[in-house]
N, C-alpha and C positions, 0 to 999 in steps of 0.2 A: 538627273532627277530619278530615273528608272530606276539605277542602281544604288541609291539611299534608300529605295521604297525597298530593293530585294534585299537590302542588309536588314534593315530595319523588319520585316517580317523574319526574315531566318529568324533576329536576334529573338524576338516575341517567339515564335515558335520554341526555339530552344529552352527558352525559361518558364514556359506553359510545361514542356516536356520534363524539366527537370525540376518542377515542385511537384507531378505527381508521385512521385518516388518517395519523396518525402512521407516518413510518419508523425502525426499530431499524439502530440503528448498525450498521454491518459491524464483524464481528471485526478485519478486516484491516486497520481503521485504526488506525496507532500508525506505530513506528520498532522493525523489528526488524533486529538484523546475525547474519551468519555467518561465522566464519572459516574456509578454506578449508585443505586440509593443505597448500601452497603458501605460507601466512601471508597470504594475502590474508582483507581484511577488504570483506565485502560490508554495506551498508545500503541499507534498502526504507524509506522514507518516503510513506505510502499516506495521503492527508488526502481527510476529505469536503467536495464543495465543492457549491454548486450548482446542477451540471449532474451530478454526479454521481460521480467519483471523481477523485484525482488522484495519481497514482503517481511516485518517483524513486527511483534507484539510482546509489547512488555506491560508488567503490572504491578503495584505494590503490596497486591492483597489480592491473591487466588484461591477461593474458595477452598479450591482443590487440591490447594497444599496446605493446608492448615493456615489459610491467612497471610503465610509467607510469598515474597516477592516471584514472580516469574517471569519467563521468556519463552517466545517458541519461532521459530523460523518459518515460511511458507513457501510456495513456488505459485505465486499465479496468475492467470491466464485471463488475456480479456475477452469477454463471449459479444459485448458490443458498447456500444459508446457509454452505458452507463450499469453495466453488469462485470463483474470479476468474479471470478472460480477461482478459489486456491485450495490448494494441498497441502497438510503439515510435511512437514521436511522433520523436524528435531524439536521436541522442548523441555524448558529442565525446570522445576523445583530450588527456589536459593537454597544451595549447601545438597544438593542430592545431585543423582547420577541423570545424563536424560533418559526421558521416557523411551519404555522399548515400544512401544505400540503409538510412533508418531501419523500415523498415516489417514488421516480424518481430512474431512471434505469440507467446504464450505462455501457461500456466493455474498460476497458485499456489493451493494446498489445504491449507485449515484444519486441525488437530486438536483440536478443541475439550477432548481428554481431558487434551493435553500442554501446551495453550496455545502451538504453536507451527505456524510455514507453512514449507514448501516449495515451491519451486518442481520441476513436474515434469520441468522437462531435467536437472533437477541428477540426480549420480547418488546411490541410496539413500543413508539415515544424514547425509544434506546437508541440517538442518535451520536456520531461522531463530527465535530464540529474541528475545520482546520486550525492548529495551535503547535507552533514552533517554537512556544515557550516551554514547555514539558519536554526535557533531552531524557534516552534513555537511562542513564545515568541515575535522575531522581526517580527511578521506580523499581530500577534494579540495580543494585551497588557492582560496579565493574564488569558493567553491560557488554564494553566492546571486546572483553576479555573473554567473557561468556559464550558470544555467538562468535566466535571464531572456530 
């Protein structure tokens, strides 16, 4: 009977020890879009990889390309259960070179109550709602070819 009790604790011990190792998924990973009162359709494609996060943003309509479709890549980083920092990495203009000056800063924040991110330059009531129906694809023509 002694010896059931010392397996049976080791065993508990051991799997106490070996789920704190474990990392919980960031909320942020998924696909969520926002349209924009302009009719722009914004997507965040945030995948966990490992090194650690991998972030993209595509759109159908960038202001700042003349209306045409865009892309841009991130790197980022989570500050805590409902805040992420990321970095541009590269973004391009459909039909243009990418940008030389990708290196811009940014913070998106979770609401866990509403299950939905913002990003904070956006201005208030500018919410990102999770939606696996919008693929990169519909907002920039040969996306996966793009960000490669």
């Amino acid at each position: 009977m002694l010896r059931r009790i010392a397996i049976l604790t080791v065993l508990a011990i051991a799997s106490v020890i070996a789920g704190c190792g474990e990392d919980q998924e960031s909320p942020f990973v998924g696909s969520w879009t926002q349209t924009q009162p302009s009719g722009a359709t914004f997507l965040w494609v945030i995948e966990d990889t490992d090194d650690g996060y991998d972030a993209r943003v595509y759109t159908d309509q960038a202001e700042w390309c003349g209306d045409q479709p865009y892309w841009s890549e991130h790197q980022p980083e989570m500050v805590d259960e409902v805040t992420m920092d990321f970095t541009g990495v590269t973004n391009q203009c459909l039909g243009e070179e990418p940008f030389d000056n990708s290196s811009y800063t940014g913070t998106l924040v979770y609401d866990p109550d509403t299950d939905t991110m913002r990003d904070e330059a956006d201005p208030d009531g500018w919410v990102y709602q999770r939606d696996t129906s919008v693929q990169p694809d519909d907002l920039y023509p040969d996306a996966a070819a793009a960000s490669r």
